[in-house]
TIRO-495747 format. One record per residue: residue number from 1; x, y, z of N, C-alpha, C in turn. Coordinates in steps of 0.05 Angstrom, whole numbers. Layout:
! TIRO-495747
    k     n.x     n.y     n.z    ca.x    ca.y    ca.z     c.x     c.y     c.z
  NUM       X       Y       Z       X       Y       Z       X       Y       Z
...
***
This chain:
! TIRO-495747
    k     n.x     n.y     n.z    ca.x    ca.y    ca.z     c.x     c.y     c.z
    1    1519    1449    1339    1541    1436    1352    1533    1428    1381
    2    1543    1402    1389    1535    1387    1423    1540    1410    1432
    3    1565    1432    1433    1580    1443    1455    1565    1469    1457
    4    1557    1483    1440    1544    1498    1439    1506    1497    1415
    5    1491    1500    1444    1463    1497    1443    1450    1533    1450
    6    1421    1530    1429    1407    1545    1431    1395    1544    1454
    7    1388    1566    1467    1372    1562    1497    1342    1580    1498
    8    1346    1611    1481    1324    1625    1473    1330    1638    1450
    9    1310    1664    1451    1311    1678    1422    1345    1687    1413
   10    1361    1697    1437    1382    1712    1432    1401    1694    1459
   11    1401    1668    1476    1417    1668    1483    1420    1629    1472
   12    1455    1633    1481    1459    1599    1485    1475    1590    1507
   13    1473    1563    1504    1497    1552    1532    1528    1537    1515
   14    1546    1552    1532    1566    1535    1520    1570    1514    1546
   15    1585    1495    1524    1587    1472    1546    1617    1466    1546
   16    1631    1456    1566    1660    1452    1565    1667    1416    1580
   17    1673    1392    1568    1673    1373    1583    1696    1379    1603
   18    1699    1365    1623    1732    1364    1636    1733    1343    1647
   19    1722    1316    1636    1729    1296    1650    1712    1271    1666
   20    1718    1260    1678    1699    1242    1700    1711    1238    1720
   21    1682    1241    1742    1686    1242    1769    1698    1214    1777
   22    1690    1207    1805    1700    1181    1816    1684    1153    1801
   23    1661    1165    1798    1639    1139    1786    1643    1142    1758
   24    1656    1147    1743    1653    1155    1709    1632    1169    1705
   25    1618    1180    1714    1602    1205    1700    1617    1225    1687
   26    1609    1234    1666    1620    1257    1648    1627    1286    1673
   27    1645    1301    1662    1635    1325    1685    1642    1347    1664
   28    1623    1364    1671    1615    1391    1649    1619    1412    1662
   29    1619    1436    1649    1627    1464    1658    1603    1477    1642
   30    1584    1504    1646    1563    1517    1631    1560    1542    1631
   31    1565    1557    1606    1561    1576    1614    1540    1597    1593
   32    1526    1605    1597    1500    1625    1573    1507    1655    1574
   33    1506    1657    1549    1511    1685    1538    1496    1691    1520
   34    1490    1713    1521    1464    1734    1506    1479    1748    1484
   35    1472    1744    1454    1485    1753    1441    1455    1779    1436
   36    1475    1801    1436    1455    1826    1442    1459    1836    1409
   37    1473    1837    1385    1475    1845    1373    1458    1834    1350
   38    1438    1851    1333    1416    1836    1319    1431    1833    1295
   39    1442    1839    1288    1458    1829    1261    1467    1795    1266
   40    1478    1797    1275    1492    1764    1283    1474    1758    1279
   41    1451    1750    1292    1429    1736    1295    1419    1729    1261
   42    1411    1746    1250    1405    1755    1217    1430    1733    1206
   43    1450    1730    1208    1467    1714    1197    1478    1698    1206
   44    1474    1670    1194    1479    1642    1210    1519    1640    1208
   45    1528    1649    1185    1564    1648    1189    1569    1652    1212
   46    1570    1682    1209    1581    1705    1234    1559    1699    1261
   47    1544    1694    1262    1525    1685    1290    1554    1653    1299
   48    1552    1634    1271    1567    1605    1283    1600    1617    1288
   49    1610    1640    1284    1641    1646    1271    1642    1657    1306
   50    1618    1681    1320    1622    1691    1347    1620    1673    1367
   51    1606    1651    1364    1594    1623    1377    1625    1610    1390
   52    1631    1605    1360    1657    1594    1354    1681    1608    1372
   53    1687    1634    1370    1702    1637    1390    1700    1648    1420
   54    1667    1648    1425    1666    1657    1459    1666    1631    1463
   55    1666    1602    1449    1676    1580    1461    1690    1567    1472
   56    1712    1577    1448    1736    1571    1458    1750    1588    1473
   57    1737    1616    1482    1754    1632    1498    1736    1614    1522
   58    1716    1604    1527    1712    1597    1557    1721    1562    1559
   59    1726    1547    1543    1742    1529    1538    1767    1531    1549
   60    1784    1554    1537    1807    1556    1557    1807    1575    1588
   61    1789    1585    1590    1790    1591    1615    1783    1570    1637
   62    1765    1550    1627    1758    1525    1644    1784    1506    1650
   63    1802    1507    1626    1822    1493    1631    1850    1504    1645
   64    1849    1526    1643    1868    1534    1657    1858    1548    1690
   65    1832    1534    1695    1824    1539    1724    1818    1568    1726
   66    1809    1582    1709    1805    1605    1718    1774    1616    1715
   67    1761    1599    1705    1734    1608    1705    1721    1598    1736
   68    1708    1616    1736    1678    1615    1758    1656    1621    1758
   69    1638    1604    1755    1610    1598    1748    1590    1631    1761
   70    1584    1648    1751    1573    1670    1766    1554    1664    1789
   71    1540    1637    1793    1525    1632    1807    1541    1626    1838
   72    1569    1625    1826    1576    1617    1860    1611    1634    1864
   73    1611    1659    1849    1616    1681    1855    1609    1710    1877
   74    1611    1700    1887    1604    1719    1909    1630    1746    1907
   75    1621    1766    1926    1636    1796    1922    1654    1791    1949
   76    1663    1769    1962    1678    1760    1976    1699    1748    1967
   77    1691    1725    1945    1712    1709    1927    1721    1737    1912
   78    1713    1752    1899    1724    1767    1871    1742    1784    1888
   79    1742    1797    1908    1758    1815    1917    1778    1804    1920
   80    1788    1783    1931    1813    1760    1931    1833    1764    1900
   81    1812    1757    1883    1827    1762    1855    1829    1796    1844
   82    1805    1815    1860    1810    1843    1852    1848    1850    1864
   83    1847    1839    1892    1867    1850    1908    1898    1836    1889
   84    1892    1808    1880    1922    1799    1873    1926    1805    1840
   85    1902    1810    1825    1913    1809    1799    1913    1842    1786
   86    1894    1857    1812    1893    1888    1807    1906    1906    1831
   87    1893    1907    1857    1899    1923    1870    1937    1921    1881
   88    1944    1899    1885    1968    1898    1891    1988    1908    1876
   89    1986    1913    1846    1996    1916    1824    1998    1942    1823
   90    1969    1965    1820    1959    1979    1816    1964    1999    1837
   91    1955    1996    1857    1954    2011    1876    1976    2028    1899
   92    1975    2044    1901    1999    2052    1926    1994    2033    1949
   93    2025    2030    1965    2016    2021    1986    2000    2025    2004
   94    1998    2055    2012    1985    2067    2026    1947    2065    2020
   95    1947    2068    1995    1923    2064    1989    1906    2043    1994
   96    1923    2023    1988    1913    1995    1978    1907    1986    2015
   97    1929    1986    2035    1917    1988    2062    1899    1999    2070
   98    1891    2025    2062    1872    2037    2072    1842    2027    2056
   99    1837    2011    2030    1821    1999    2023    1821    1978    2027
  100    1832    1960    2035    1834    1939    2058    1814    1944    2077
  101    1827    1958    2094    1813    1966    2112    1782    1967    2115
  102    1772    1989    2097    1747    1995    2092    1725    1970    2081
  103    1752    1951    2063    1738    1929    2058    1736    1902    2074
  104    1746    1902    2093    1749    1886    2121    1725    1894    2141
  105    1722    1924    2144    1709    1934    2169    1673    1943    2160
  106    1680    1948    2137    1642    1958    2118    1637    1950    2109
  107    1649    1931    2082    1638    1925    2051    1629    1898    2058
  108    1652    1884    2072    1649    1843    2070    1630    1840    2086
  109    1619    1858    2114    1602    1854    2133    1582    1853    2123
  110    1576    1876    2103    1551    1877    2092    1538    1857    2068
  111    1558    1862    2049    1548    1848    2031    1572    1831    2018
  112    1587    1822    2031    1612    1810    2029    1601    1780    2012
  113    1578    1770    2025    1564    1747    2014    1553    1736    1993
  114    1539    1766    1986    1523    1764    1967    1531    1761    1931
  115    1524    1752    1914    1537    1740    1887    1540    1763    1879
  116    1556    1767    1855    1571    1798    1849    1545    1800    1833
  117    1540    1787    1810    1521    1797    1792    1480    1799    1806
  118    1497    1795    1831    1460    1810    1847    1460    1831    1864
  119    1487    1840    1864    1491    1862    1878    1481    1886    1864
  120    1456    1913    1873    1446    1926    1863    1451    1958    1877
  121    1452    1979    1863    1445    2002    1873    1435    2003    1903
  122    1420    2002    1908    1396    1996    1941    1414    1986    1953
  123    1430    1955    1955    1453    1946    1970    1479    1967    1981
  124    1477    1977    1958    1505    1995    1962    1492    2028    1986
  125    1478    2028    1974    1465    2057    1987    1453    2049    2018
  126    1443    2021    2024    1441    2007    2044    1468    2007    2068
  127    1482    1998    2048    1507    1993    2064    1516    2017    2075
  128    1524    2041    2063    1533    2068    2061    1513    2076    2089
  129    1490    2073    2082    1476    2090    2111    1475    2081    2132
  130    1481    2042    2138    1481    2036    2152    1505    2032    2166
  131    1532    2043    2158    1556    2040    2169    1550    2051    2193
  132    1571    2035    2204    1585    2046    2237    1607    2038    2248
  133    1616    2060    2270    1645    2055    2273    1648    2035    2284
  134    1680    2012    2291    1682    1991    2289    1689    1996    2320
  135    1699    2023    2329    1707    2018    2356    1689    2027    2386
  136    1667    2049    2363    1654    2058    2387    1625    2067    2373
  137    1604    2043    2377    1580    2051    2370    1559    2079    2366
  138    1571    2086    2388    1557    2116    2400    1572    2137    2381
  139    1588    2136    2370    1604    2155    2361    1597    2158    2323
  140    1586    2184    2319    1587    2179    2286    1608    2179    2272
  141    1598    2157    2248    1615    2155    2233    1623    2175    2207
  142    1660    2197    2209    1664    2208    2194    1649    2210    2166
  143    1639    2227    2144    1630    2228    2122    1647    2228    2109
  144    1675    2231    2113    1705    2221    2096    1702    2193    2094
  145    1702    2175    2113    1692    2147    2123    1683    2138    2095
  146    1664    2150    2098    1630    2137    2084    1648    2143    2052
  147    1653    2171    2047    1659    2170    2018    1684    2155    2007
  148    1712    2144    2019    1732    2133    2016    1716    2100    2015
  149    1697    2092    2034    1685    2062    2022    1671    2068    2008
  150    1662    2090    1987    1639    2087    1970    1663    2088    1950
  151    1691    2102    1947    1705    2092    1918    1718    2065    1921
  152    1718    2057    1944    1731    2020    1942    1717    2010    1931
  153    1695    2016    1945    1672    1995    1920    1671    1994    1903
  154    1668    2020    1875    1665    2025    1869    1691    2015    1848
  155    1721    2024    1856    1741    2016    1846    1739    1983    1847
  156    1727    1969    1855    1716    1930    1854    1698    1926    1836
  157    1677    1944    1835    1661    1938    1812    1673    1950    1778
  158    1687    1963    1780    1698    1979    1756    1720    1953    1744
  159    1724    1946    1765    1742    1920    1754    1734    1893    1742
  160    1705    1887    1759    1688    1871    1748    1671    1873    1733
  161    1664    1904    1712    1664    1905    1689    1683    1906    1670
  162    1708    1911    1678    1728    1918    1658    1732    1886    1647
  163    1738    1871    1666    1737    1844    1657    1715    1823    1657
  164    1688    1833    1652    1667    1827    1642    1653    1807    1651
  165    1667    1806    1672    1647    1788    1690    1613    1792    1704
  166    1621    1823    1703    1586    1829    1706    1584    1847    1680
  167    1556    1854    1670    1566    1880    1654    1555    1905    1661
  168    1538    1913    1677    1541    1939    1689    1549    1942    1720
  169    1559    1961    1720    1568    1975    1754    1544    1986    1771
  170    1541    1966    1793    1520    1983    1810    1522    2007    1818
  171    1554    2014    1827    1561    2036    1839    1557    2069    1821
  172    1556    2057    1799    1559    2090    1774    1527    2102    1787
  173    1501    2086    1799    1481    2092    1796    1477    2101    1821
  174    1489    2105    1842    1495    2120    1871    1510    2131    1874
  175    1502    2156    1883    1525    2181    1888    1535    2180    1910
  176    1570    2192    1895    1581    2188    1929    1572    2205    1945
  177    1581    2194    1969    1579    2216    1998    1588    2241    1991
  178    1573    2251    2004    1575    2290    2008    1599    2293    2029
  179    1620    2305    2026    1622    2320    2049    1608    2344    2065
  180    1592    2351    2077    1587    2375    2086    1588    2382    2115
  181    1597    2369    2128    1614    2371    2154    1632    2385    2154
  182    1636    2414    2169    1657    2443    2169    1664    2440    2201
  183    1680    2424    2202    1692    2419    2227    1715    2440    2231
  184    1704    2447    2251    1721    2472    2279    1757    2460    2277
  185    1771    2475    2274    1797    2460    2275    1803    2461    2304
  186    1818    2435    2318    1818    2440    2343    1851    2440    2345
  187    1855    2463    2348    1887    2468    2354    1896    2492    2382
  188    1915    2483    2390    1939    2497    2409    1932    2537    2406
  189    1927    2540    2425    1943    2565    2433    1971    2569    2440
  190    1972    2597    2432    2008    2597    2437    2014    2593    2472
  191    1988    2603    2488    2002    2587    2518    2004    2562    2526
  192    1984    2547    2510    1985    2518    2503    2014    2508    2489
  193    2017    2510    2473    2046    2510    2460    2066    2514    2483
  194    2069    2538    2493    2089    2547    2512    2093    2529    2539
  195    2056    2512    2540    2063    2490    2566    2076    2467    2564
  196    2058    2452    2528    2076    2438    2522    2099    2431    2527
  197    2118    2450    2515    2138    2449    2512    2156    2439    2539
  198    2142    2456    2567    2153    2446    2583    2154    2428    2598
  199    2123    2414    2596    2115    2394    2592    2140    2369    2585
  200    2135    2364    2553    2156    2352    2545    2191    2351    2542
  201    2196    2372    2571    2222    2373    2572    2231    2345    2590
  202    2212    2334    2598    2219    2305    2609    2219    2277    2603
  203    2216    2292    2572    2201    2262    2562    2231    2262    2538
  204    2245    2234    2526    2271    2247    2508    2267    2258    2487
  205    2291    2275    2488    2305    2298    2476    2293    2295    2441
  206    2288    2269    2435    2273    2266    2402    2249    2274    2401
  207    2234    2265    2423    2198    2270    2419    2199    2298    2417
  208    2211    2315    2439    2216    2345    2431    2226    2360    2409
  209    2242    2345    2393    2244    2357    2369    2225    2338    2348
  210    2215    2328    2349    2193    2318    2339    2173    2336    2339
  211    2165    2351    2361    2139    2355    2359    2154    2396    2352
  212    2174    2392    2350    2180    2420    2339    2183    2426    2314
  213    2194    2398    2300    2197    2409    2270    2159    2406    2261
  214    2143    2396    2269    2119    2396    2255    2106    2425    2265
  215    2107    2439    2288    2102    2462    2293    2119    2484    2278
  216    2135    2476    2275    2157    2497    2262    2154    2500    2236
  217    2153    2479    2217    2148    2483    2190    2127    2460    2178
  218    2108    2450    2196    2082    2445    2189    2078    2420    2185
  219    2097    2399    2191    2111    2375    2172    2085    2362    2184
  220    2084    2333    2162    2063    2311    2175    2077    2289    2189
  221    2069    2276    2201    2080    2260    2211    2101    2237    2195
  222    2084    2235    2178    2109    2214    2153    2126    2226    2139
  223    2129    2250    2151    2150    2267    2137    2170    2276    2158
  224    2166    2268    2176    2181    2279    2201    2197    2249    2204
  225    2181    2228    2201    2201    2203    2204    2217    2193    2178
  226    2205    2203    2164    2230    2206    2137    2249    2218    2126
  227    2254    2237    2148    2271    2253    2147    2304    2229    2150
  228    2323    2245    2144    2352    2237    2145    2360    2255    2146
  229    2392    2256    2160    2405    2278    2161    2421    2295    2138
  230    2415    2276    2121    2427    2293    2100    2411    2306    2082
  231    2379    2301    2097    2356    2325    2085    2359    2355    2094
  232    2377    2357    2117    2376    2378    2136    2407    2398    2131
  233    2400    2415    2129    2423    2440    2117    2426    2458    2139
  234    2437    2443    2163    2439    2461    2191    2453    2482    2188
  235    2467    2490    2161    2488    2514    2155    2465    2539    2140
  236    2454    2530    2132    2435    2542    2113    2412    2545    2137
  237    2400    2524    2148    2383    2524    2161    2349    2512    2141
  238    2354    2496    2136    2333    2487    2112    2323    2458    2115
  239    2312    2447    2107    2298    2421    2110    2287    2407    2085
  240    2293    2392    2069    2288    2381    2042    2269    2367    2044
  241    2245    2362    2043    2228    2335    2050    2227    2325    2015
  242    2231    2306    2018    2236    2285    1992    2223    2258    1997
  243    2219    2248    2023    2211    2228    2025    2196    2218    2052
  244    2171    2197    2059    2155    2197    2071    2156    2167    2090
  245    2147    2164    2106    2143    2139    2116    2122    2131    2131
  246    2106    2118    2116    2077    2106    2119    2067    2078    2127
  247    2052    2074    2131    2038    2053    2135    2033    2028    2113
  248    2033    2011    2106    2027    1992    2088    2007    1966    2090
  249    2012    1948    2076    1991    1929    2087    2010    1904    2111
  250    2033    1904    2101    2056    1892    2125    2071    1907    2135
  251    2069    1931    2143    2090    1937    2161    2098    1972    2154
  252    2117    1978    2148    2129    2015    2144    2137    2016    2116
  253    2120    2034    2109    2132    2032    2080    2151    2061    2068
  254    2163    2062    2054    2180    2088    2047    2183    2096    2028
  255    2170    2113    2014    2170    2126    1988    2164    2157    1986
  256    2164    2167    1962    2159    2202    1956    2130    2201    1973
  257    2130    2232    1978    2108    2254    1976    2086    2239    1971
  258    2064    2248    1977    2040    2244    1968    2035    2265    1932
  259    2042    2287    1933    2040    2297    1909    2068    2314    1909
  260    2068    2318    1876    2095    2331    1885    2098    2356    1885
  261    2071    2379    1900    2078    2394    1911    2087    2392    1949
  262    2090    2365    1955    2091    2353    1974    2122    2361    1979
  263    2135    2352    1962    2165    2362    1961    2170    2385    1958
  264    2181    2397    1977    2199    2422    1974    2220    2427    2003
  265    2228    2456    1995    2247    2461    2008    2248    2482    2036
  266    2246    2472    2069    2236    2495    2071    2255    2506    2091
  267    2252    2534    2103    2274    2552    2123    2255    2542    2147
  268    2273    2539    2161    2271    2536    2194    2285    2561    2215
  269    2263    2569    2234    2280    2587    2258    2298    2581    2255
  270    2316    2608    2280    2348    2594    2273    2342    2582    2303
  271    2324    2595    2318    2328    2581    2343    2330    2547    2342
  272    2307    2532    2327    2299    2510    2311    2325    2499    2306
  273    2344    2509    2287    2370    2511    2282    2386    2489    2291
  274    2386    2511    2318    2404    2512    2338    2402    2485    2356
  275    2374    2485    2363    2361    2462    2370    2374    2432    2362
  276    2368    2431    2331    2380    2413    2313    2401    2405    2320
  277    2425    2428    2315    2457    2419    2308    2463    2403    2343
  278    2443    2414    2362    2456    2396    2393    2440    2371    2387
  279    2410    2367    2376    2399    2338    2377    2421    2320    2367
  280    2432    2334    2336    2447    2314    2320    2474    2309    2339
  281    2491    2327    2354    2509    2319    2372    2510    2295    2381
  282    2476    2284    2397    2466    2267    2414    2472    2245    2401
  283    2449    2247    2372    2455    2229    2357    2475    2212    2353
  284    2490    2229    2342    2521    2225    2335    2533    2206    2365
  285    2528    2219    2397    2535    2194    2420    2524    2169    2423
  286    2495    2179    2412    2479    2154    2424    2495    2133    2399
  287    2504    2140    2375    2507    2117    2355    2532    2104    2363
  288    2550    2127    2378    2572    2110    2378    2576    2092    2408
  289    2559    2100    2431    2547    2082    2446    2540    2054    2438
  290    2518    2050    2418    2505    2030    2422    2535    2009    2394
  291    2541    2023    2378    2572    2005    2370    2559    1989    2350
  292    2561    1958    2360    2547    1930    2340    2519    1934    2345
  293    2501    1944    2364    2484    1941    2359    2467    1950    2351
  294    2481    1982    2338    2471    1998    2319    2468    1980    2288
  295    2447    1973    2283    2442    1957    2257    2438    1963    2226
  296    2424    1999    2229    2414    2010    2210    2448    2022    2199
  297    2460    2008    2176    2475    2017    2159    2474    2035    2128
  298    2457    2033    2119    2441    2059    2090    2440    2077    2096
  299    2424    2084    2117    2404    2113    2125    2418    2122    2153
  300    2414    2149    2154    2415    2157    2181    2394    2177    2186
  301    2372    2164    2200    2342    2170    2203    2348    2186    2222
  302    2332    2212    2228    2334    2232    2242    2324    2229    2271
  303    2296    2214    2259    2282    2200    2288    2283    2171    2286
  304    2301    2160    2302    2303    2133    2300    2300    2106    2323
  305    2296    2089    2325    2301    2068    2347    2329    2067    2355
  306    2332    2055    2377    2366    2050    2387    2380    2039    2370
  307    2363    2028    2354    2383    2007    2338    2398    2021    2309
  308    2384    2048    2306    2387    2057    2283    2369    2063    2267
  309    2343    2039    2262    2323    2036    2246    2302    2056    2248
  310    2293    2063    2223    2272    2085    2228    2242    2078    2255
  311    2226    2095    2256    2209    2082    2280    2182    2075    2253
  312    2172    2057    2269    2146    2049    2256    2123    2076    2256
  313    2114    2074    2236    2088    2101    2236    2068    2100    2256
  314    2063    2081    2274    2044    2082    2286    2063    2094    2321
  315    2085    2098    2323    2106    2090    2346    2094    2127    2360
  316    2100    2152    2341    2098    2176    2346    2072    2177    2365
  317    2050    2166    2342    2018    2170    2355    2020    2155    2389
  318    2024    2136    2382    2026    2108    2412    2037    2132    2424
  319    2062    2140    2424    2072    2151    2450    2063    2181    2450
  320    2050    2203    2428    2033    2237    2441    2006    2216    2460
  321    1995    2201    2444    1974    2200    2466    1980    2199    2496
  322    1995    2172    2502    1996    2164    2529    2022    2196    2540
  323    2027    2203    2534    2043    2227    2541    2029    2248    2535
  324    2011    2262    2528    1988    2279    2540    1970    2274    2570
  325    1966    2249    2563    1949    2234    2593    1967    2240    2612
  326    1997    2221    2619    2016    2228    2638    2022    2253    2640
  327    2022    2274    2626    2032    2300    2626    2005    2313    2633
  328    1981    2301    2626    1959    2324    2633    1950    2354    2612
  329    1961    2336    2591    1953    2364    2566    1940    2364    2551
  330    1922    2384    2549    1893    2375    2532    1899    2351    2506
  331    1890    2343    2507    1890    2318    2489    1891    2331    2453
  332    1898    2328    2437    1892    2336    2414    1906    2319    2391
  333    1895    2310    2362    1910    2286    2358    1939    2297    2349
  334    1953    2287    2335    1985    2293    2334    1977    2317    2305
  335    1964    2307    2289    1967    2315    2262    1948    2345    2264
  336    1939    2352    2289    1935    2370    2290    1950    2394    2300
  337    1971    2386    2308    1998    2401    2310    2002    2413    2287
  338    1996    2398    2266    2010    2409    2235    1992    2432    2233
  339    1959    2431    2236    1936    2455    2233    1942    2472    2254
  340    1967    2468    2281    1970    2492    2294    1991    2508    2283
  341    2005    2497    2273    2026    2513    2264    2017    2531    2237
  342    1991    2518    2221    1986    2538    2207    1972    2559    2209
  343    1952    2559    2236    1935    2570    2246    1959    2594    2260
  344    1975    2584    2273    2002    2609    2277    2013    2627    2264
  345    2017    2617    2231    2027    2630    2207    1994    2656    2199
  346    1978    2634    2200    1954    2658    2195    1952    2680    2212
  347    1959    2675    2240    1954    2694    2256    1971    2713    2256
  348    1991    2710    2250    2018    2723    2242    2016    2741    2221
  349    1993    2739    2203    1988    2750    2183    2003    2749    2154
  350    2012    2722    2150    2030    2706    2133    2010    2700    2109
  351    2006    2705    2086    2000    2701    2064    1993    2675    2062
  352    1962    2669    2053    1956    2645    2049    1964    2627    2026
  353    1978    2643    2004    1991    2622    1987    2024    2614    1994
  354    2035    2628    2013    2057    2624    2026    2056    2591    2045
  355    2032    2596    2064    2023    2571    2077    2024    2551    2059
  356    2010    2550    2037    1997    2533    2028    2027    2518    2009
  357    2042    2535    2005    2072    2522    1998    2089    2508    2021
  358    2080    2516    2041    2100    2512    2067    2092    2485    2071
  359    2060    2480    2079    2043    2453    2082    2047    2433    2061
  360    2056    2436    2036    2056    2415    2023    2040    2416    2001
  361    2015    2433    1998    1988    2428    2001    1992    2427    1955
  362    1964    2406    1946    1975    2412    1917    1956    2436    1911
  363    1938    2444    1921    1934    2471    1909    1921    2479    1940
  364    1926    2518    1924    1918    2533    1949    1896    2529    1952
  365    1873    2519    1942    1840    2517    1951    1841    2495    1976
  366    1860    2471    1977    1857    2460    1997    1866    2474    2024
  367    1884    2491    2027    1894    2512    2037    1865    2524    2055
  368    1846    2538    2029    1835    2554    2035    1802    2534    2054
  369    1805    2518    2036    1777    2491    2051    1785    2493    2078
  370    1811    2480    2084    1823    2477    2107    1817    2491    2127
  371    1827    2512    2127    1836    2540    2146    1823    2570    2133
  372    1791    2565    2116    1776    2579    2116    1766    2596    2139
  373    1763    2587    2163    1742    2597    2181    1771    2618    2204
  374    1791    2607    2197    1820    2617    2211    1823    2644    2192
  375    1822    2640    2166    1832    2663    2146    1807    2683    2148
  376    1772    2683    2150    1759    2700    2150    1763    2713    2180
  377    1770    2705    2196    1775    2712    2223    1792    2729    2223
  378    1822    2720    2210    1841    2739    2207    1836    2763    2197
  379    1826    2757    2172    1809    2781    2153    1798    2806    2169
  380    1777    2793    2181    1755    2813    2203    1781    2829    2213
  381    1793    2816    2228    1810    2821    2250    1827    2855    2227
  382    1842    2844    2217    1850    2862    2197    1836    2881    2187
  383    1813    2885    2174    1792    2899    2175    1789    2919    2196
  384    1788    2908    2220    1775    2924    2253    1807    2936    2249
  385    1831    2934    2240    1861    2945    2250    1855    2969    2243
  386    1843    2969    2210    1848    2994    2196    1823    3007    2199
  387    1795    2996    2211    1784    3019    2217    1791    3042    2234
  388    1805    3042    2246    1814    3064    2262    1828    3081    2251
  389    1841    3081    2232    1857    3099    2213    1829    3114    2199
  390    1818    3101    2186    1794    3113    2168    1774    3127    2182
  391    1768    3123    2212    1759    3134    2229    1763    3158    2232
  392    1797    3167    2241    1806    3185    2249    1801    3207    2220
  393    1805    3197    2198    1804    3206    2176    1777    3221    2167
  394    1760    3212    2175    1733    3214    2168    1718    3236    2195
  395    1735    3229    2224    1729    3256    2245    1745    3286    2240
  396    1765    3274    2219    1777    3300    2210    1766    3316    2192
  397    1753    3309    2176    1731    3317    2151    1716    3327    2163
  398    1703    3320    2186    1676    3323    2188    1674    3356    2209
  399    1701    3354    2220    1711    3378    2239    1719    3406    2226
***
């Protein structure tokens, strides 16, 4: 058949017309495929019957504009169609921003250019060692970093085998990043805490209970702005976290937990309490203050803008930084508040699967990864309490 021609032992070209250009020349579409299976070959039906329909499947992909020639496919064009016909679909919001990201700041720099089906093992392992951070050269780049862009990729190429545009994955043949970085947790002492606090008695009355419910019962930050008041059982003294508020690719996004040991229910001091039932007082003035121009009618967000509206996820971070600087307090990032408050529970001598319910966490091993070097410490510590009992025990024997 014209449309489909022999080219070698096992491959052919199909051909697709679509037309004529400005001068009447014919204009063609081409595409070659390797029929790998030796049977077909052995039989001229079933060889013309498979012919027959990878034809017409690329016949109608030509016509309905959706084919692209591999030769002028690049891993810049395909991500465009990964992100609208997969990742947007597919993905959490949260996620899908944060691979954005990685594919904006590592992947397109590197090999953003190059055709999908020449992209090899070596490229990828290339790319991976040669990352660096986007804001400060001198500074290494996290090995969390490195392994979160080694599954974007990886999640791009899985896609461009699934729909057969290449047929093997470079990425299956490079291992991800290692974590083996046992980073020091850098958190608060309780006199640190205690300065804080007074610290932030000048700054308003929300940032302060802001930065108390995440000390108090461990919360993350998208859990602290997701809060509403009718998560909060000021009679009981309890806190429901049910829901989160994150980041997206436009703007604040609001949905469950990250897992759903993420949800639960937890007790707060009563001092904490106490705290509460006067913030919400405030609340309750500032809303009837601002009247019409209170806007937010659904929700009544716990930490909110004047207007009502919850605060954007980035609003908390923006204002601990520049309010450590003005205040003069060791600097430390926000979300490490949440590792002080667990680092407090440990010291306290609080059961590590207790923590590990309190934090959210979906199992206690992350618990234990976490706040390993905090819990053998405790341990020792515990250990050295009761040698002195066994001591005395053992000078009595011996007397």
């Amino acid at each position: 058949m014209a449309n489909i021609r022999k080219r070698g032992e096992n491959s052919f070209i199909l051909t697709v017309e679509t037309g004529y250009d400005s001068k009447g020349r014919r204009k063609r579409r081409y595409k070659t495929i390797k029929v790998e299976d030796k049977s077909l070959l052995k039989t001229t039906k079933k060889l013309r019957d498979y012919l027959d329909v990878e034809f017409h499947k690329f016949k109608t992909e030509v016509q309905a504009g959706e084919y692209i020639a591999p030769e002028k496919l690049t891993l810049e064009t395909f991500v465009v169609d990964w992100e609208e016909k997969y990742a947007s679909r597919e993905l959490a919001e949260t996620t899908l921003a944060n691979y954005l990201s990685h594919i904006r700041n590592h992947i397109l720099p590197a090999i953003g250019h190059m055709r999908l089906d020449q992209v090899k093992p070596l490229h990828i392992i290339n790319m991976l060692n040669d990352m660096k951070r986007k804001d400060a050269d001198d500074k290494p780049l996290s090995e969390r970093t490195k392994q979160d862009t080694y599954l974007t990729i990886r999640n791009i190429f899985e896609r461009a085998v699934e729909w057969q545009i290449i047929k093997d994955n470079p990425v299956k043949n490079v291992k991800k990043p290692r974590i083996t970085e046992e980073k020091d947790l850098i958190v608060y002492d309780e006199d640190e805490i205690e300065s804080l606090f007074i610290s932030v008695e000048n700054e308003p009355f929300h940032w302060r209970m802001f930065l108390t419910l995440i000390l108090a019962a461990g919360l993350r930050r998208s859990e602290c702005l997701g809060l509403e008041w009718s998560k909060l059982d000021l009679d009981k003294g309890t806190v429901d976290i049910t829901q989160v508020i994150t980041k997206g690719r436009n703007g604040a996004v609001i949905k469950g937990p990250k897992s759903k040991k993420s949800k639960r229910l937890l007790s707060l001091p009563e001092s904490v309490v106490e705290e509460l039932k006067f913030f919400q007082l405030q609340w309750k003035k500032e809303k009837m203050r601002m009247r019409d121009k209170w806007i937010e009618k659904d929700r009544q967000w716990v930490f909110c803008n004047e207007d009502g509206t919850h605060f954007h996820p980035d609003t908390p971070t923006t204002w601990w930084t520049r309010f450590t600087k003005r205040a003069d307090v060791r600097y430390i990032k926000l979300h490490d508040l949440r590792h002080t408050s667990a680092t407090l529970l440990i010291n306290q001598g609080v059961h590590a699967k207790i923590i590990s319910e309190r934090l959210g966490h979906s199992d206690i091993r992350v618990t234990m990864n976490t706040y390993g070097h905090v819990l053998r410490k405790a341990d020792q510590e515990a250990a050295n309490k009761l040698n002195g009992l066994f001591s005395k025990k053992q000078s009595a024997s011996n007397s």
